[in-house]
Every structure is written in structure tokens, then in C-alpha cells.
Residue, then its C-alpha position, 0 to 999 in steps of 0.5 A: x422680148x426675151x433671148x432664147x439660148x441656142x440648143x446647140x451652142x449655148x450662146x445667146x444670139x445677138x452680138x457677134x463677139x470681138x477680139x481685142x485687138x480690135x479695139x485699138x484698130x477701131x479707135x486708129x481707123x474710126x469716123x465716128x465724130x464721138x471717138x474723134x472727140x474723146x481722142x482728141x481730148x485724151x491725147x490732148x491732155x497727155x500734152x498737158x501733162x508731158x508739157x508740166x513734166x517738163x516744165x517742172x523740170x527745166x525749174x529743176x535745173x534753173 
């Protein structure tokens, strides 16, 4: 099947066009157990990290 470009606006129908603050809204408000899932993994490994900052500071200072 092939996209046919509209005469009037020259756009492809299909997707509706998103924003980009909308993005950060959709990941805040999703129910989606996939984007669940990479959230918690993401935020999940920044603990990670922050916990060895600061681990490897206190051996600084001992």
C-alpha cells in the first residue's frame, strides 16, 4: 500500500505530529508495562551510579 501526499497541504496522512514536551508527560503518566520497565531500569542504574560517586568519595576522604 502506498501514501498518497495530500494536494492541499503536502503532508503525508498518517501520524498525527507530536510535540516535544510531550514526551516527558507521556513517560510521567504511562501505564505501559514496557516504558514501566525501561524507567525502572534507567532510574535504577542512576542509583548505581550515584551510589559508587559516592562511595568512591568517602574512600577519598578515609
Amino acid at each position: 500500500m502506498t501514501a498518497t501526499v495530500n494536494a492541499s497541504t503536502g503532508l503525508i496522512p498518517g501520524r498525527p505530529v507530536e510535540r516535544k514536551g510531550n514526551v516527558f508527560v507521556k513517560w510521567v503518566t504511562t501505564t505501559d508495562h514496557k516504558v514501566i520497565g525501561h524507567l525502572y531500569f534507567v532510574t535504577s542504574f542512576l542509583f548505581f551510579l550515584i551510589g559508587g560517586v559516592m562511595a568512591l568519595l568517602i574512600r577519598g576522604q578515609l
